[in-house]
C-alpha positions as YAML, in Angstrom:
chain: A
units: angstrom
residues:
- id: 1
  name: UNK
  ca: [65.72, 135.67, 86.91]
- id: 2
  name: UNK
  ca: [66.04, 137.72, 89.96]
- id: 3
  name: UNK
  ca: [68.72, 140.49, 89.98]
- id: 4
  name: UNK
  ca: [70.87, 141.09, 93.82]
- id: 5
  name: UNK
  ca: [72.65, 144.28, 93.89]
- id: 6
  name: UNK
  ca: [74.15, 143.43, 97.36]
- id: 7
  name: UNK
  ca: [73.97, 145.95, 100.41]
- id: 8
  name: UNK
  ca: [73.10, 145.26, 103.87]
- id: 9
  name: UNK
  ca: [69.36, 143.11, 103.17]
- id: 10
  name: UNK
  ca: [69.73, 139.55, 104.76]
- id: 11
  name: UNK
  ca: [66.05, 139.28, 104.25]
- id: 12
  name: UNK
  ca: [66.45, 140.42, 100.10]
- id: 13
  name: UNK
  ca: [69.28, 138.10, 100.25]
- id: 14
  name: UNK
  ca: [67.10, 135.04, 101.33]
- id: 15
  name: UNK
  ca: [64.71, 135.90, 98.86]
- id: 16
  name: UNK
  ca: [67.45, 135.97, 95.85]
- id: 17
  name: UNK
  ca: [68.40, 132.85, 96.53]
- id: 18
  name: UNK
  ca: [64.63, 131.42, 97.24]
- id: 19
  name: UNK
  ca: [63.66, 132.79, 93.85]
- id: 20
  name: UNK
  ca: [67.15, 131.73, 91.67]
- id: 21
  name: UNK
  ca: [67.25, 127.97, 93.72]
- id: 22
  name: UNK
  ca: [63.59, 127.73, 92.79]
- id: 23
  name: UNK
  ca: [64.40, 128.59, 89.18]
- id: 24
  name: UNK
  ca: [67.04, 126.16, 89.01]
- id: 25
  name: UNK
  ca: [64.86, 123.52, 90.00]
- id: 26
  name: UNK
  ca: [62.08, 123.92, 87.62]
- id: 27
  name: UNK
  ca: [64.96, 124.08, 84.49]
- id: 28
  name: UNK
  ca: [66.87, 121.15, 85.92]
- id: 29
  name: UNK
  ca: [69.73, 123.33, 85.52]
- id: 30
  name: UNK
  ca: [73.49, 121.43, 86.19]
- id: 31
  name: UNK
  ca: [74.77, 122.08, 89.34]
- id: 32
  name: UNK
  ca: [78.21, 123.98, 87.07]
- id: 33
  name: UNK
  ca: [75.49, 125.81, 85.52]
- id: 34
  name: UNK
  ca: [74.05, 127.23, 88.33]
- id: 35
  name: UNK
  ca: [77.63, 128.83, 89.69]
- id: 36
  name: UNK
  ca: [77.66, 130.65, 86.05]
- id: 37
  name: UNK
  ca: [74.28, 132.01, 85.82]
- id: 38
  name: UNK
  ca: [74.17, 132.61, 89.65]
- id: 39
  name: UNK
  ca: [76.91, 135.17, 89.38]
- id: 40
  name: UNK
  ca: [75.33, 136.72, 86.23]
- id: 41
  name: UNK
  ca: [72.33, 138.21, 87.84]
- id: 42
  name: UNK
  ca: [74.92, 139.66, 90.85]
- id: 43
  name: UNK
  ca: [74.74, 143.00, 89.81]
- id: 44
  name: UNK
  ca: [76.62, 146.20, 91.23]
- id: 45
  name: UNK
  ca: [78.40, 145.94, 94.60]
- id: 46
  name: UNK
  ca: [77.39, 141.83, 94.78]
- id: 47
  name: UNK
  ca: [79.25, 141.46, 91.70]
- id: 48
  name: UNK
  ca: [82.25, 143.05, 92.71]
- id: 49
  name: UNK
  ca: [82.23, 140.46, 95.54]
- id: 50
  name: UNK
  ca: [81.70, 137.50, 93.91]
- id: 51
  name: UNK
  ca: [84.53, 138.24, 91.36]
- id: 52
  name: UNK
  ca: [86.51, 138.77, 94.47]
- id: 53
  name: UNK
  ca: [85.45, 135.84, 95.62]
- id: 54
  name: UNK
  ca: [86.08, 133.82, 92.79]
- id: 55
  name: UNK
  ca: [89.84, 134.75, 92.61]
- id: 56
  name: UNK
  ca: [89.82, 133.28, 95.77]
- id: 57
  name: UNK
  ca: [88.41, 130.43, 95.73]
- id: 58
  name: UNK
  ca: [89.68, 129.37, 92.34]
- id: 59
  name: UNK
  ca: [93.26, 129.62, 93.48]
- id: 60
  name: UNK
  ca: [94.56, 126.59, 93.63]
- id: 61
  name: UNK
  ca: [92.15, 125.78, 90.64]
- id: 62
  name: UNK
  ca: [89.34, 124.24, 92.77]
- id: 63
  name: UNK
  ca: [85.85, 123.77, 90.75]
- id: 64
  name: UNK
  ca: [83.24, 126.23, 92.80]
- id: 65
  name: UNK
  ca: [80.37, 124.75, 93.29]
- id: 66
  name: UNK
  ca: [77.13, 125.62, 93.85]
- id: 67
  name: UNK
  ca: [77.09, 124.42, 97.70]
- id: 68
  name: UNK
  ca: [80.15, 126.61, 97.62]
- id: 69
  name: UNK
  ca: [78.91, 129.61, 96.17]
- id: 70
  name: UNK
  ca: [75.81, 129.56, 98.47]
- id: 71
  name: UNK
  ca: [78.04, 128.89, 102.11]
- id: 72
  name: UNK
  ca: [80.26, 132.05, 100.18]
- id: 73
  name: UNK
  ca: [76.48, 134.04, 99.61]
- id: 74
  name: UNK
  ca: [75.04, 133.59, 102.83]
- id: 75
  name: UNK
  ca: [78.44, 133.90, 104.72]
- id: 76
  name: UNK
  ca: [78.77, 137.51, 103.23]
- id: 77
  name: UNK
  ca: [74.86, 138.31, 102.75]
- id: 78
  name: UNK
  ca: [72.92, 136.45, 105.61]
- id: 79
  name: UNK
  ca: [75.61, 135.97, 107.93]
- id: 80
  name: UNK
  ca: [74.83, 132.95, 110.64]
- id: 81
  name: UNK
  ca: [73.69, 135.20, 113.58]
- id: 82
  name: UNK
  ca: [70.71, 137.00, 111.13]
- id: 83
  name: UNK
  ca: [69.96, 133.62, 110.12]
- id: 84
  name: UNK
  ca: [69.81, 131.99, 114.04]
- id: 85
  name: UNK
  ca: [67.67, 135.50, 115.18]
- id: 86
  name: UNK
  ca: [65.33, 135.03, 112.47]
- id: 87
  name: UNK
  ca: [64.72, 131.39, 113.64]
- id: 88
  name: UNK
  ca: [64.40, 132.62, 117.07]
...
């Protein structure tokens, strides 16, 4: 699978999550399963965020899911006005 080190790429970002969603798909992976392997192939400074992250959102012991880890991805990665320009 496709490795995201983090950093300031909105388009690498859209591509991680192309290439990981597309993976997903073709194993039929759980959506449970995708939160866990998702975070696995964050590497370096994305990492650090999504453990961040995590503590977070698993506060009040809420199950993360993987709508919830992609709002959390793009939010931080792709944030909504790169996303509206690129429409544009």
């Amino acid at each position: 699978p496709p490795i995201f080190k983090g950093g300031y790429d909105p388009d690498g970002a859209q591509q991680w999550l192309e290439g990981i969603e597309r993976i997903f798909g073709a194993m039929r992976c759980l959506d449970e399963h995708r939160v866990l392997l998702g975070g696995y192939v964050l590497h370096d400074e994305a990492d650090h965020w999504w453990d961040n992250a995590k503590q977070r959102l698993e506060v009040d012991g809420a199950f993360i899911t993987w709508a919830c880890f992609k709002r959390e991805f793009l939010t931080k990665y792709f944030p909504a006005d790169e996303r509206n320009r690129k429409v544009i």
